[in-house]
C-alpha atoms as an extended CHARMM CRD file, in Angstrom:
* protein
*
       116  EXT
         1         1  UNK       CA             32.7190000000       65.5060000000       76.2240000000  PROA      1               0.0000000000
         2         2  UNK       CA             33.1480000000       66.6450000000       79.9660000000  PROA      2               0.0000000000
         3         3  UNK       CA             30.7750000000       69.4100000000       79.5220000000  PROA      3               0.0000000000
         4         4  UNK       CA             28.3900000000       67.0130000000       78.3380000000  PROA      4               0.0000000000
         5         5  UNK       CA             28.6760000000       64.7850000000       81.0370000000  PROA      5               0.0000000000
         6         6  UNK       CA             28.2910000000       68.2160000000       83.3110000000  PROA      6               0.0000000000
         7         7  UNK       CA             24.9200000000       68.6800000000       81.5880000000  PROA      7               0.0000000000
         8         8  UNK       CA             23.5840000000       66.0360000000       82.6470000000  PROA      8               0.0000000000
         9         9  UNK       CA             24.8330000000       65.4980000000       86.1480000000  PROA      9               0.0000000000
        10        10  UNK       CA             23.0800000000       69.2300000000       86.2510000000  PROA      10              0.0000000000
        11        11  UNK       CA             19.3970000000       67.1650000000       85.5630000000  PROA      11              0.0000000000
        12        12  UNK       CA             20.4670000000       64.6720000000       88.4590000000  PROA      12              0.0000000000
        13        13  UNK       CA             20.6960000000       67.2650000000       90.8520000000  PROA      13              0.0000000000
        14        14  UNK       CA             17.9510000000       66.5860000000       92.8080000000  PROA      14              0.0000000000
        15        15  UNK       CA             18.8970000000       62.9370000000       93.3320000000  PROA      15              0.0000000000
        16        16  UNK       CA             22.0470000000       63.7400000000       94.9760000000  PROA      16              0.0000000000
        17        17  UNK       CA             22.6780000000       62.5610000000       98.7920000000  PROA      17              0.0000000000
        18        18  UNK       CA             23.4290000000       66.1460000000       99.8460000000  PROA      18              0.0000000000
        19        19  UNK       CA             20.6700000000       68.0040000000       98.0690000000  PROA      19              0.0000000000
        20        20  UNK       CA             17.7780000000       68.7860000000      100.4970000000  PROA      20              0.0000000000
        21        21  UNK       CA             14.8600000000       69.1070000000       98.4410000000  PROA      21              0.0000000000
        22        22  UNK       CA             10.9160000000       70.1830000000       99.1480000000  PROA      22              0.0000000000
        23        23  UNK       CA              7.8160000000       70.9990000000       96.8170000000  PROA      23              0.0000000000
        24        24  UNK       CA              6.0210000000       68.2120000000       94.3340000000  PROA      24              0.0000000000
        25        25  UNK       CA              7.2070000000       65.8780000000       92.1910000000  PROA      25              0.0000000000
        26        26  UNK       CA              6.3520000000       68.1240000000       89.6010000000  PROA      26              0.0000000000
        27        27  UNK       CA              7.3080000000       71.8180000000       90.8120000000  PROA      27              0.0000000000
        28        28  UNK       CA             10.2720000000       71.8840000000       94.0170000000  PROA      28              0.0000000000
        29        29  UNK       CA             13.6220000000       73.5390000000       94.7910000000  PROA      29              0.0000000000
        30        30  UNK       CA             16.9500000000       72.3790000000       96.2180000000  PROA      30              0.0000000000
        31        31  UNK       CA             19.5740000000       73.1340000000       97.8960000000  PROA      31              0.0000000000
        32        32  UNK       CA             22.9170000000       71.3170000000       98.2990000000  PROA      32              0.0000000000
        33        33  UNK       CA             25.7780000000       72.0270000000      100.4840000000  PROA      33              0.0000000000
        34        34  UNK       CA             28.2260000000       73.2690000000       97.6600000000  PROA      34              0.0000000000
        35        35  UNK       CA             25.6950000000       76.6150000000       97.8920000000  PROA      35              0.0000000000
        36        36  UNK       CA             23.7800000000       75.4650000000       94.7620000000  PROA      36              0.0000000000
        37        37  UNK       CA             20.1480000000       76.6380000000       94.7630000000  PROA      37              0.0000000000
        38        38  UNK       CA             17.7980000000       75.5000000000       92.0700000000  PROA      38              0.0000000000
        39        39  UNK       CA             14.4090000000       75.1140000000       90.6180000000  PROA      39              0.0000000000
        40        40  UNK       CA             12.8580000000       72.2630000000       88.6680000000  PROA      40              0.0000000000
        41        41  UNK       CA              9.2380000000       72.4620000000       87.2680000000  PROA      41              0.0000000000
        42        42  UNK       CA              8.0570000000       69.2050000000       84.9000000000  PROA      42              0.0000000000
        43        43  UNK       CA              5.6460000000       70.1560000000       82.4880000000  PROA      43              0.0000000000
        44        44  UNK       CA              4.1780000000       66.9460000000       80.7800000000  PROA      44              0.0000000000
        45        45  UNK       CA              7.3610000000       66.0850000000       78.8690000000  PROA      45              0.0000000000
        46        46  UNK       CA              9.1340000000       69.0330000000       79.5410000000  PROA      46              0.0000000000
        47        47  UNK       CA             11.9970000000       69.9540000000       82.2080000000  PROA      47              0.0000000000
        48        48  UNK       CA             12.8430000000       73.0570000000       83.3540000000  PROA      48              0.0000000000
        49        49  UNK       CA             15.7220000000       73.5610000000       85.6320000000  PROA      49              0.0000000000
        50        50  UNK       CA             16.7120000000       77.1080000000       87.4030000000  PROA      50              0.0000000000
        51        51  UNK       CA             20.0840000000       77.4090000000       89.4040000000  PROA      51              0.0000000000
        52        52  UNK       CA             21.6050000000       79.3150000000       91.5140000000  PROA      52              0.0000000000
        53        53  UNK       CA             25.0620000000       79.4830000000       93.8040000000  PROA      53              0.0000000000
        54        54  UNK       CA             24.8850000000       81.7200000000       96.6270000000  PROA      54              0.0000000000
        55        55  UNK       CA             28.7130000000       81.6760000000       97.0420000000  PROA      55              0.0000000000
        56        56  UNK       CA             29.6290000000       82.6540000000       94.0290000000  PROA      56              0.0000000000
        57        57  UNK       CA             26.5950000000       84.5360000000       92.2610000000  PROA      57              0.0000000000
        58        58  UNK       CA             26.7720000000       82.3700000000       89.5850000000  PROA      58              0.0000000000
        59        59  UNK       CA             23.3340000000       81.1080000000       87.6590000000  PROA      59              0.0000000000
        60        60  UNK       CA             22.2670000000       78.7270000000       84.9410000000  PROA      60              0.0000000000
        61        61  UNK       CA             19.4270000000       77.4290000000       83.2670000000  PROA      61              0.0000000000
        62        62  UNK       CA             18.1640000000       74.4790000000       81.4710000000  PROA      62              0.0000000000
        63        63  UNK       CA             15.6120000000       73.2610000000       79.3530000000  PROA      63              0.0000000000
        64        64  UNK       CA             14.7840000000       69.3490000000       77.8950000000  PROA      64              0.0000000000
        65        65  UNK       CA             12.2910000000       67.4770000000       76.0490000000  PROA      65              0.0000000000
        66        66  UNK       CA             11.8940000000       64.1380000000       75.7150000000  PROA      66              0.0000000000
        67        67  UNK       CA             10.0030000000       62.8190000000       72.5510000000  PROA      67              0.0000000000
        68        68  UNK       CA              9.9510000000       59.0270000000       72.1870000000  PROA      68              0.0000000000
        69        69  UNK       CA             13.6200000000       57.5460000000       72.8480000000  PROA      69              0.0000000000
        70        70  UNK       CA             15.4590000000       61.0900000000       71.8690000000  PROA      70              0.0000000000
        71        71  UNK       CA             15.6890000000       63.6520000000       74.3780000000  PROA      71              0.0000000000
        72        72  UNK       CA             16.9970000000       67.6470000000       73.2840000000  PROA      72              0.0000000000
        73        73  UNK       CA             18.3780000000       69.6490000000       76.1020000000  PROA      73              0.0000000000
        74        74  UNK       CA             19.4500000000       73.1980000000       75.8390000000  PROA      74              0.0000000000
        75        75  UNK       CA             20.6040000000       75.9930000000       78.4510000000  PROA      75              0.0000000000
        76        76  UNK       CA             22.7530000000       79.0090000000       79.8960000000  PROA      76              0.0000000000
        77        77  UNK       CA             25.7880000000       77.9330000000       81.6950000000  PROA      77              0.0000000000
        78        78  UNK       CA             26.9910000000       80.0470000000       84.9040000000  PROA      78              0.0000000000
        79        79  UNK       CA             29.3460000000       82.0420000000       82.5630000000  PROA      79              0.0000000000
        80        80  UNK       CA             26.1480000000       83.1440000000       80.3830000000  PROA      80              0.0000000000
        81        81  UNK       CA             27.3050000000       80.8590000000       77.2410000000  PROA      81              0.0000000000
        82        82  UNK       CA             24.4640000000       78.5650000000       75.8730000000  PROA      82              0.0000000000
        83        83  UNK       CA             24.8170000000       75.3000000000       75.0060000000  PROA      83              0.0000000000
        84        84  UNK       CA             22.7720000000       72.1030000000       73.4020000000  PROA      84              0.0000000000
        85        85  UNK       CA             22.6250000000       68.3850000000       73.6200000000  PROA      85              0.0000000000
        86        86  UNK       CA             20.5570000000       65.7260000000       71.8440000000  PROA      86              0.0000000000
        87        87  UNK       CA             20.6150000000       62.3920000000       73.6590000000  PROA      87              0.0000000000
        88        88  UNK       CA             19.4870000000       59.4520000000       72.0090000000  PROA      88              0.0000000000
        89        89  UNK       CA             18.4540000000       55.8070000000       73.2930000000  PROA      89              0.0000000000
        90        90  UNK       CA             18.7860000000       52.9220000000       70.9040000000  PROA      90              0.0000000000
        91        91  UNK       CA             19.0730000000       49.4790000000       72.5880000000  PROA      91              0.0000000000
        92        92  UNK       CA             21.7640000000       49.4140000000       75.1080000000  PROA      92              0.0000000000
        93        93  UNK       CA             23.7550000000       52.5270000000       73.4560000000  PROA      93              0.0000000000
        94        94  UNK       CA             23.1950000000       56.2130000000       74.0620000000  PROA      94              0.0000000000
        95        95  UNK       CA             24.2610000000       58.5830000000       72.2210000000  PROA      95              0.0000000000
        96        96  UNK       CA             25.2740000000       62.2460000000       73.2780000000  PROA      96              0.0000000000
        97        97  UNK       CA             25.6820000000       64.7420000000       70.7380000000  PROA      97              0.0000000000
        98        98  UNK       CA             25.7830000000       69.2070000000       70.7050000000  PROA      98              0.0000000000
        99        99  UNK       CA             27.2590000000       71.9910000000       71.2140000000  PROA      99              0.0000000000
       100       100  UNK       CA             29.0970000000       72.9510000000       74.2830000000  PROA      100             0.0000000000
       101       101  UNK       CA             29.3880000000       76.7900000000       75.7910000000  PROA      101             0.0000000000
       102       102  UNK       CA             31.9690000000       77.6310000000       73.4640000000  PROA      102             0.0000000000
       103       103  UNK       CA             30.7300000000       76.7680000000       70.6940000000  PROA      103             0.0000000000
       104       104  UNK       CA             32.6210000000       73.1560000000       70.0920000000  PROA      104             0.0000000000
       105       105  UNK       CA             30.9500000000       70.3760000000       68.8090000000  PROA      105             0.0000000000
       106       106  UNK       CA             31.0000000000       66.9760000000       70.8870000000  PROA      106             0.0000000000
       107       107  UNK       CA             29.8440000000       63.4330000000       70.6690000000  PROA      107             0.0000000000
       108       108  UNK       CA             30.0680000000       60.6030000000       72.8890000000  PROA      108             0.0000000000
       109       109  UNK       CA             28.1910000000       56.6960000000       72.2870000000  PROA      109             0.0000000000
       110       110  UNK       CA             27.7950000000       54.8890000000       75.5530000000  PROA      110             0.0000000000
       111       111  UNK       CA             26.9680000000       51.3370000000       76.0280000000  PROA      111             0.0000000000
       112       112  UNK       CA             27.6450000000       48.5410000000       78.8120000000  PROA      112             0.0000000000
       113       113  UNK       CA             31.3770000000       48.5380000000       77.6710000000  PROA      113             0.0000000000
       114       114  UNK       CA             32.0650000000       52.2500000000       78.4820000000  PROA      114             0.0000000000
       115       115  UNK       CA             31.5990000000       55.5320000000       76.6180000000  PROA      115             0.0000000000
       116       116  UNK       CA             34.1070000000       56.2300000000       73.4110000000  PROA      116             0.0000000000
């Protein structure tokens, strides 16, 4: 379930305190002081996210869609595995479901009591 949380502190990037970030809300890069480097472009519904870390030569990239209250995410992790996620919004639960880089299935449900 950590890499799922990992996936998606990856799509808050940009609203991190140390991230200095330029360009449109729809099209701009960042950079943060851990050496990460990375594009996001919005395309209606559609996010794409490009990184880069200049310290270690590491990239990844990601991909998600949001269709009514489900969203599907998919992407390269910085040791070239892929991996998917389908996050879901019903009521005060969401819930996290996919396939992390090595190919394990995880799941997670979230609500105002914690995530189990």
């Amino acid at each position: 379930m950590k890499n799922l949380v990992l996936i998606l502190s990856l799509l808050a990037l940009p609203s991190l305190a140390n991230a200095y970030c330029y360009g449109s809300e729809r099209l701009y890069s960042c950079s943060d002081s851990n050496g990460n480097n990375y594009d996001v472009q919005k395309i209606g519904n559609l996010t794409y996210v490009n990184g880069y870390n200049r310290n270690t030569g590491s990239s990844w990239s990601s991909e998600s869609q949001t269709i009514g209250n489900i969203t599907y995410q998919n992407g390269r992790a910085a040791n070239g595995n892929s991996w998917n996620q389908t996050i879901q919004r019903i009521g005060n639960s969401t819930y996290y479901s996919g396939m992390d880089g090595n190919d394990n299935y995880q799941s997670q449900t979230c609500d105002s009591y914690g995530c189990y």
